[in-house]
KOLKEMI-572146 format. One record per residue: residue number from 0; residue in three letters; x, y, z of N, C-alpha, C, CB in turn. Coordinates in steps of 0.05 Angstrom, whole numbers, plus 5000, padded with zeros to 4 digits. Each point is the difference from the previous one (the first is absolute). Glycine has a CB too. Layout:
KOLKEMI-572146
  resi  resn   n_u   n_v   n_w  ca_u  ca_v  ca_w   c_u   c_v   c_w  cb_u  cb_v  cb_w
   NUM   ALA     X     Y     Z     X     Y     Z     X     Y     Z     X     Y     Z
...
This chain:
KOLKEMI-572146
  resi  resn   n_u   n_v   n_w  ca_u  ca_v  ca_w   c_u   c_v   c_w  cb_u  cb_v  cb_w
     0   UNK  2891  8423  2373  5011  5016  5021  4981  5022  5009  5045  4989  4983
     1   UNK  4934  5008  5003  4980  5021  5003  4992  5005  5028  4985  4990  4956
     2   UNK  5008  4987  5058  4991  5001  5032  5026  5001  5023  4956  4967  4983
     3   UNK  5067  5033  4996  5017  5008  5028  4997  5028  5013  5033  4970  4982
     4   UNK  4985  5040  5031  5006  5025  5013  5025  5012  4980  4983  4982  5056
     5   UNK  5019  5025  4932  5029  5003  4978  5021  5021  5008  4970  4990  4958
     6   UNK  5049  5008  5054  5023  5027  5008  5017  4999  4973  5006  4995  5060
     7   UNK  4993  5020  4929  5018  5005  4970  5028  5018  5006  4950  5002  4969
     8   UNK  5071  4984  5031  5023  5012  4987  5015  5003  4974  4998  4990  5037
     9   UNK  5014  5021  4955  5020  4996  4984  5024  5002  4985  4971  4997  5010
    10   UNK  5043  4987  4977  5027  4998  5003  5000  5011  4963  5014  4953  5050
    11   UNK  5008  5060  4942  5004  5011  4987  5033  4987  4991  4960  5037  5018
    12   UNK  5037  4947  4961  5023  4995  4984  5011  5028  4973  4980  4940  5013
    13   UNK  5040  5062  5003  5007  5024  4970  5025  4993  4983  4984  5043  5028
    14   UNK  5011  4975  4956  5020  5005  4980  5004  4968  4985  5025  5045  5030
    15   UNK  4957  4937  4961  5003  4968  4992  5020  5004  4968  4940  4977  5026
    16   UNK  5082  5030  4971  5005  5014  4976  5015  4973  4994  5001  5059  5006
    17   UNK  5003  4937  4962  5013  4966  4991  5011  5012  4982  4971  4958  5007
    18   UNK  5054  5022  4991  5024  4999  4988  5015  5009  5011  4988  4997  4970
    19   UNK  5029  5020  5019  5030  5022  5001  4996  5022  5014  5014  4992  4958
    20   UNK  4962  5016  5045  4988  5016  5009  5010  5020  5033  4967  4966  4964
    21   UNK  5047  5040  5052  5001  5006  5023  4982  4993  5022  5019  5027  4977
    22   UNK  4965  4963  5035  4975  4997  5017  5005  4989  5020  4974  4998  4970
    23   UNK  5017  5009  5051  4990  4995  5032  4965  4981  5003  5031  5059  5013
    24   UNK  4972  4919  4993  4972  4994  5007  4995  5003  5029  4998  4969  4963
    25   UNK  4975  5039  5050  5002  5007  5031  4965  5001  5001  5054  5034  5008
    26   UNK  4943  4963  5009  4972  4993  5016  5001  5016  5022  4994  4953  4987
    27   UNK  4981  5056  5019  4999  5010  5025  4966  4998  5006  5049  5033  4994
    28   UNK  4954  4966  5033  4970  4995  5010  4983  5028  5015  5019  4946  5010
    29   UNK  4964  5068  4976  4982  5026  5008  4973  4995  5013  5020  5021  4962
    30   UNK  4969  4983  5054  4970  5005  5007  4992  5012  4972  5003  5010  5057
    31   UNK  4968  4981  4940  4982  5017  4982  4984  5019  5011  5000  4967  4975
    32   UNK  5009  5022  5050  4971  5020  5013  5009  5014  5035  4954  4957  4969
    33   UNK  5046  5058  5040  5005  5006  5026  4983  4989  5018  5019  5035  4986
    34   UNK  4955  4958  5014  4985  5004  5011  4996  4961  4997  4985  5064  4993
    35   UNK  5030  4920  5001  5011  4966  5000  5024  5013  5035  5004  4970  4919
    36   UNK  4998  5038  5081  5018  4998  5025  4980  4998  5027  5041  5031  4976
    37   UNK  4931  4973  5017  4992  5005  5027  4977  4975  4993  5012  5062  5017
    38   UNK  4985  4912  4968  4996  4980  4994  5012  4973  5008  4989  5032  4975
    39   UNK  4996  4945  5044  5008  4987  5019  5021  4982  4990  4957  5006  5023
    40   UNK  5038  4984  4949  5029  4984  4997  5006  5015  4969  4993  4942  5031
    41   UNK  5042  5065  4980  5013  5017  4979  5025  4985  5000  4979  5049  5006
    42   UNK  5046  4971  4976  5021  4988  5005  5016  5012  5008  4991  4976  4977
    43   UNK  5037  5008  5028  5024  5028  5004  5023  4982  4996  4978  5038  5039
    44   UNK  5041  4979  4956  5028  4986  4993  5018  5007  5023  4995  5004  4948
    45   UNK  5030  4982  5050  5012  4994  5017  5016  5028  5011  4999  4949  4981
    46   UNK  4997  5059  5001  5003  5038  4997  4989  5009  5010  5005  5008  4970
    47   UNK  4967  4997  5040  4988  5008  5011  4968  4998  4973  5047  5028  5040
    48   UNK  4943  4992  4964  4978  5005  4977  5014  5009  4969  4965  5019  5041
    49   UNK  5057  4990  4962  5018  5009  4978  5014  4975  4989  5008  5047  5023
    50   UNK  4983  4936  4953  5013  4985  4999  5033  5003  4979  4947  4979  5016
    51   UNK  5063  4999  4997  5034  4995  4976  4997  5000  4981  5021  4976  5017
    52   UNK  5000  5028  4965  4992  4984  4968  4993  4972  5000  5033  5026  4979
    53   UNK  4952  4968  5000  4980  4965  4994  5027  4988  4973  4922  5020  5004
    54   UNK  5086  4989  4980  5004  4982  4987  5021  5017  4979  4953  4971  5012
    55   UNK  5076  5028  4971  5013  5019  5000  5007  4987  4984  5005  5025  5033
    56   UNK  5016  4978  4938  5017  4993  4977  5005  5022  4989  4984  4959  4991
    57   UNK  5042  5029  4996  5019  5021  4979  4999  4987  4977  5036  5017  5030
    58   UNK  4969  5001  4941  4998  4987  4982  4976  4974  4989  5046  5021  5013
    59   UNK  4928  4982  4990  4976  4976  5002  5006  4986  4970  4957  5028  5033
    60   UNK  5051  4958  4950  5007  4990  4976  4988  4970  5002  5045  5031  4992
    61   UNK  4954  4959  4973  4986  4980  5008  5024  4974  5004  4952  5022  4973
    62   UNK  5034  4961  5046  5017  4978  5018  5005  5011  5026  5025  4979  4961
    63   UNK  4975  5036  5041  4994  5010  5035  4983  4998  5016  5017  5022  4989
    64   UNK  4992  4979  5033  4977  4989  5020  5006  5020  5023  4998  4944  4987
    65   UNK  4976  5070  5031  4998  5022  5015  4989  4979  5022  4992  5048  4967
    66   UNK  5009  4956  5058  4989  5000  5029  4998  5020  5017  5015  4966  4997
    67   UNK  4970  5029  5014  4993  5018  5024  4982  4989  5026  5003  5034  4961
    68   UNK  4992  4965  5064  4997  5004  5013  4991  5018  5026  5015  4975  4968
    69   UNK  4957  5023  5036  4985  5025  5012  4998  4989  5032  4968  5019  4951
    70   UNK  5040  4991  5077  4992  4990  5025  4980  5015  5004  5040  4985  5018
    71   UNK  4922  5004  4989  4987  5008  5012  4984  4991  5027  5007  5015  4957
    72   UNK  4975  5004  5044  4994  4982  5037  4973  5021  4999  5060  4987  5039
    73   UNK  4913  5006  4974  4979  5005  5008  4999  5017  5026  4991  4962  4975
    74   UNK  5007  5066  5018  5009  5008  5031  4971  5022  4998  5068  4995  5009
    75   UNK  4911  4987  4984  4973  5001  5005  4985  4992  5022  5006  4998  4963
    76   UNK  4971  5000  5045  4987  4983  5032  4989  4978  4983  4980  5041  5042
    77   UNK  5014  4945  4950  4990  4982  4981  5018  4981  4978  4967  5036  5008
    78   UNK  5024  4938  4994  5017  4981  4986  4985  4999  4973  5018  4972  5043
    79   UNK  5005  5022  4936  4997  5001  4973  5000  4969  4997  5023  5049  4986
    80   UNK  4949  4940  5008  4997  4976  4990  5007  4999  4965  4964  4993  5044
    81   UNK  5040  5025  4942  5011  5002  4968  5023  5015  4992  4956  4997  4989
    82   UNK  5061  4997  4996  5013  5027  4991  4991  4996  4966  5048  5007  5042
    83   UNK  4957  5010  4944  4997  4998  4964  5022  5025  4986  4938  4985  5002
    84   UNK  5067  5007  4975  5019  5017  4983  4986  5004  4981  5040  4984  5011
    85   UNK  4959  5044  4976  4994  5011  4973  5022  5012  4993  4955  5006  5003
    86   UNK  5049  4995  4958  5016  5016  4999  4983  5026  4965  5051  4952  5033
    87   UNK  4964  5067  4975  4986  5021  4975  5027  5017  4987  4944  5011  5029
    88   UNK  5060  4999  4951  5019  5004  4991  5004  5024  4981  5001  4956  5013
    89   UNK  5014  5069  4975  5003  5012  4984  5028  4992  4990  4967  5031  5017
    90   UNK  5025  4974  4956  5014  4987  4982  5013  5028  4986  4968  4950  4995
    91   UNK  5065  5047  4991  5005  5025  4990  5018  4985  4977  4996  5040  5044
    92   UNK  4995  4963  4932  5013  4992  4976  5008  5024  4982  4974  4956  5003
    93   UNK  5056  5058  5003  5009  5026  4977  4994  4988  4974  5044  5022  5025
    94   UNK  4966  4958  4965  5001  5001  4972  4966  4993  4980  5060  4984  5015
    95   UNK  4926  5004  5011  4971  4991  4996  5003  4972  4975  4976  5059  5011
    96   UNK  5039  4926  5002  4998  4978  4987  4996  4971  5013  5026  5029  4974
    97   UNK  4966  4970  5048  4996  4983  5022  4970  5004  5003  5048  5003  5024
    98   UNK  4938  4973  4995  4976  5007  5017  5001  4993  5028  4975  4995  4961
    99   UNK  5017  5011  5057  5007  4996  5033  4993  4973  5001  4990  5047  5024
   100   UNK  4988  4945  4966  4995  4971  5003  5017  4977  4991  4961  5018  4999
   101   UNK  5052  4988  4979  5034  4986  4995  5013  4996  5019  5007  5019  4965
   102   UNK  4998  5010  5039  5018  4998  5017  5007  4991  5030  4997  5025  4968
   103   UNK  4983  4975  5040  4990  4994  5032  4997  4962  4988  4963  5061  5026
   104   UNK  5030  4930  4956  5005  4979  4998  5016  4981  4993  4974  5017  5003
   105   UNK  5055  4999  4994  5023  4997  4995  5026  4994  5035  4978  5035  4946
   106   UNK  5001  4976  5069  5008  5006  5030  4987  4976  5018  4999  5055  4994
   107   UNK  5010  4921  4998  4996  4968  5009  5005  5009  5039  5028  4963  4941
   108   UNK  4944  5030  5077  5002  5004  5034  5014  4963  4998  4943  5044  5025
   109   UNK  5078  4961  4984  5016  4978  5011  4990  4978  5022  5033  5035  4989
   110   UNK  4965  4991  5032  4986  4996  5026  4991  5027  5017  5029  4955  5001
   111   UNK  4949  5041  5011  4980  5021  5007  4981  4976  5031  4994  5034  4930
   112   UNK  5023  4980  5093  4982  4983  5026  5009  5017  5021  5000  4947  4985
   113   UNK  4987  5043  5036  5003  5021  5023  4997  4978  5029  4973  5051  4969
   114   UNK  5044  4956  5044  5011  4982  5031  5004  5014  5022  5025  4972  4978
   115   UNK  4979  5009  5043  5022  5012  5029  5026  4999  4987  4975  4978  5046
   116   UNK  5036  5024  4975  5035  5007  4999  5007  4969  5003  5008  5055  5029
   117   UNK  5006  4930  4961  5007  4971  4997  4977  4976  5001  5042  5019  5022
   118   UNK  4931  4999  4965  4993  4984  4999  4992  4978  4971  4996  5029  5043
   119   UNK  5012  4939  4961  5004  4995  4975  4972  5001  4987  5043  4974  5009
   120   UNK  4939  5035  4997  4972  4996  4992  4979  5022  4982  5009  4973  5045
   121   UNK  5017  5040  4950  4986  5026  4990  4977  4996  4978  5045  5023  5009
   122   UNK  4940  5000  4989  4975  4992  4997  4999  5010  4965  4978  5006  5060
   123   UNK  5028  4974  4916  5009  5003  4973  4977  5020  4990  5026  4950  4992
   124   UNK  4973  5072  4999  4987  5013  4988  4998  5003  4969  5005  5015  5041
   125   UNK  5015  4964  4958  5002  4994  4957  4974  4988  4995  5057  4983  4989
   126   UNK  4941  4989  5029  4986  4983  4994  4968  5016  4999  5039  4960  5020
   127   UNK  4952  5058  4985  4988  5012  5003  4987  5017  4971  5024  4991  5047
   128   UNK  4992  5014  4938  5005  5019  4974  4992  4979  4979  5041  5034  5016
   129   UNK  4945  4980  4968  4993  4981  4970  5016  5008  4971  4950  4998  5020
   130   UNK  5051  4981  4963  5022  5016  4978  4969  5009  4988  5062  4967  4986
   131   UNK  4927  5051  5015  4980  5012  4993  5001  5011  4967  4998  5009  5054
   132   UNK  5035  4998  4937  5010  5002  4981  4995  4983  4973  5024  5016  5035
   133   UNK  4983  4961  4977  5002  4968  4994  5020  4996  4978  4950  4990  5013
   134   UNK  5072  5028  4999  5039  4997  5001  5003  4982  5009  5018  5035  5007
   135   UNK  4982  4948  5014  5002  4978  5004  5025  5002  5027  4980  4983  4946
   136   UNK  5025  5038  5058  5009  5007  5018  4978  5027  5021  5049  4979  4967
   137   UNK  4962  5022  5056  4985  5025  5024  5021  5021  4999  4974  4968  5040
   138   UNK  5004  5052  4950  5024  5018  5003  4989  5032  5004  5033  4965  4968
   139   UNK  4980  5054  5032  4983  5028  5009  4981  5002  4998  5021  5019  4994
   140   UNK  4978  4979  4973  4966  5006  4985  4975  4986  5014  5022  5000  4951
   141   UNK  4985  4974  5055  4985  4986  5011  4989  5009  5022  5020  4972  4981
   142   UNK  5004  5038  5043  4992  5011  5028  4979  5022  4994  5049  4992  5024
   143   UNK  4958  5021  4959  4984  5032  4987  4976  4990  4999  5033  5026  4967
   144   UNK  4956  4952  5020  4977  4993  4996  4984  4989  5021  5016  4998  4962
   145   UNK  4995  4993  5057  4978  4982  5027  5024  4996  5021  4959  4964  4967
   146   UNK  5024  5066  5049  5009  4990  5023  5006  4976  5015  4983  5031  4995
   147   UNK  5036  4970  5027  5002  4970  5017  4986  5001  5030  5048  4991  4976
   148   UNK  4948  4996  5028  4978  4999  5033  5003  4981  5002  4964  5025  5004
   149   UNK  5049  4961  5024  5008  4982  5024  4997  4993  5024  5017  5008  4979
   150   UNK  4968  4968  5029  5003  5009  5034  5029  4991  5007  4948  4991  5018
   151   UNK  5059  5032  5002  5015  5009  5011  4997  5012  5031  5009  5003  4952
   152   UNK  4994  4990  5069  4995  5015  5022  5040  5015  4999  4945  4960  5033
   153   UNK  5037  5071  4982  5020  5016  5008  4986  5009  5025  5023  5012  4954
   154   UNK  4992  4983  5066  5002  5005  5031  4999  5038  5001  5037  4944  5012
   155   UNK  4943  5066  4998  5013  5023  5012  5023  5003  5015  4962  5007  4997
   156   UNK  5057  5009  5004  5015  5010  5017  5001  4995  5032  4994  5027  4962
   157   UNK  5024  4969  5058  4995  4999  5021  5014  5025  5013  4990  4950  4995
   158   UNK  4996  5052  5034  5009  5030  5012  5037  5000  5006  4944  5005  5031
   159   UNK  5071  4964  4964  5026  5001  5004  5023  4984  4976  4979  5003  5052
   160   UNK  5003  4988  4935  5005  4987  4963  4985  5005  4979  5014  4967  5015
   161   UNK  4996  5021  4968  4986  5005  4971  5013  4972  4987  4998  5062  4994
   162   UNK  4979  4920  4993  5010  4985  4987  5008  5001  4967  4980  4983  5040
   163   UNK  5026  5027  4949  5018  5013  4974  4993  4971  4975  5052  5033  5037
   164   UNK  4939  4983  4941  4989  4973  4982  5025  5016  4971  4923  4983  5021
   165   UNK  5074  4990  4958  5019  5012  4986  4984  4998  4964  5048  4985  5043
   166   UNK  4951  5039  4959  4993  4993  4955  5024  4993  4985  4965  5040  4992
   167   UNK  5039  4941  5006  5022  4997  4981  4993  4991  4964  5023  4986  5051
   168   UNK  4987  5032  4936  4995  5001  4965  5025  4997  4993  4962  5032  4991
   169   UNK  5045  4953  4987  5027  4994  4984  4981  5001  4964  5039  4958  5048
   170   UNK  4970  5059  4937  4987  4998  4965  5027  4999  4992  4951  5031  4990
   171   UNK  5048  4955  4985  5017  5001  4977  4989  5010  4977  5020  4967  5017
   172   UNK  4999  5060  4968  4992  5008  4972  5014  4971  4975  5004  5068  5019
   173   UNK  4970  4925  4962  5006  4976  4990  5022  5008  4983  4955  4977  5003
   174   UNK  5070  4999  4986  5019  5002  4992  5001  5006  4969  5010  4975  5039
   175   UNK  4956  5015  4950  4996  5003  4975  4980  5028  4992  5008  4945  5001
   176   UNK  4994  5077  5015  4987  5032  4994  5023  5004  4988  4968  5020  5039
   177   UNK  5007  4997  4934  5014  5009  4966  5008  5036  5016  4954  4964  4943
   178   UNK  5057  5044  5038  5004  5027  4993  4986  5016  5007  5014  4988  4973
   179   UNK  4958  5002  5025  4979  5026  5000  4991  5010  5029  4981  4981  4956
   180   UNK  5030  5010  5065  5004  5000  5030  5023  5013  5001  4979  4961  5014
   181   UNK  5042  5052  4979  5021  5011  5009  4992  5032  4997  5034  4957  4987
   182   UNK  4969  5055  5038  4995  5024  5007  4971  5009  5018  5032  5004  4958
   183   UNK  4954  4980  5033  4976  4995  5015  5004  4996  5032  4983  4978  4957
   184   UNK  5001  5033  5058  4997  4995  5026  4966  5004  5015  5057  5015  4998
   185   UNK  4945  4967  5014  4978  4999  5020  4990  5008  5025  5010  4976  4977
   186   UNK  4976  5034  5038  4993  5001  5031  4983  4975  5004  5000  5054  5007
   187   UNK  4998  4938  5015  4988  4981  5010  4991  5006  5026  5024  4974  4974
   188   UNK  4951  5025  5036  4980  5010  5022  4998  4974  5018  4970  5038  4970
   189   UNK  5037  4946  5045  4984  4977  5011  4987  5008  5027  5032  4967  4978
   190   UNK  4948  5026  5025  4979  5009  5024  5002  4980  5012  4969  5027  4984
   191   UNK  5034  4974  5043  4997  4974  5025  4975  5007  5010  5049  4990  5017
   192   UNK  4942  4984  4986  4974  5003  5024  5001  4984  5017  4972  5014  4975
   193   UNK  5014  4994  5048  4997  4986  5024  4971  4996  5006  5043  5019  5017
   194   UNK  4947  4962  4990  4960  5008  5010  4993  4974  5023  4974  5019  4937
């Protein structure tokens, strides 16, 4: 991705807390930089530049399964022939009996792709991901380790529409996480790019 043009956002999963625990999961999408706004292809949400929440759960325990859904759109002068996902993470273990890399590999990506609005063709961003782990399943840890990069065209904006693309992520926490995960919680950073 080195030779693209890279506009970096990112979305912020909080409070990833398991078990019994009380917790809210939620995403949200920030500029890193002010000075990406005045850069020919950027993004924006259906919000405006302020985006919605990305991705939200109560109670995260294992056998559960979170979704979320992000609407974005290019309201840059310039078409995005790529998009790519990274993700980076702080990890918070009270009792210090866990390691983040467990645990993020306990957090199986279900499905991870990005489309139009009905369209059946969305563009799979799993298939993309390596079990890098070699769990034998794809799953956080994995994303953490190697970015994804896709062609993808995204249309700039027009002066009287916007054609609206969709990230859609569904993870499951695995049904077989021990003990040593309860109370633990995670952030999760994922960066979109456009180039």
């Amino acid at each position: 991705m080195s030779n693209l043009k890279i506009f970096l956002f990112l979305f912020l999963l909080s409070s990833l807390v398991v078990y019994l625990i009380p917790n809210v999961l939620s995403a949200y999408a920030l500029p890193i930089d002010e000075k990406e706004k005045e850069k020919a292809v950027k993004f924006c949400f259906e919000t405006g530049e302020t985006p919605p929440p990305f991705l939200q759960a109560s109670n995260f325990a294992p056998g559960n399964v979170a979704e979320g859904t992000l609407k974005i759109a290019n309201c840059g002068e310039k078409k995005s022939k790529r998009f790519g996902l990274s993700l980076s993470y702080s990890f918070f273990d009270p009792k210090g009996d866990s390691e983040a890399e467990s645990f993020l590999s306990n957090i199986t990506l279900i499905e991870l792709k990005i489309g139009k609005e009905n369209d059946l063709l969305y563009r799979n961003l799993l298939s993309e991901v390596e079990d890098l782990n070699g769990n034998g399943v794809k799953d956080l840890h994995d994303l953490s380790l190697s970015p994804v990069s896709v062609k993808y065209k995204v249309e700039p904006c027009g002066e009287e529409s916007c054609e609206y693309h969709y990230l859609y992520i569904r993870v499951k926490f695995d049904e077989s996480a021990g003990n040593e995960f309860q109370g633990d919680r995670v952030e999760l950073n994922f960066t979109l790019m456009l180039g």
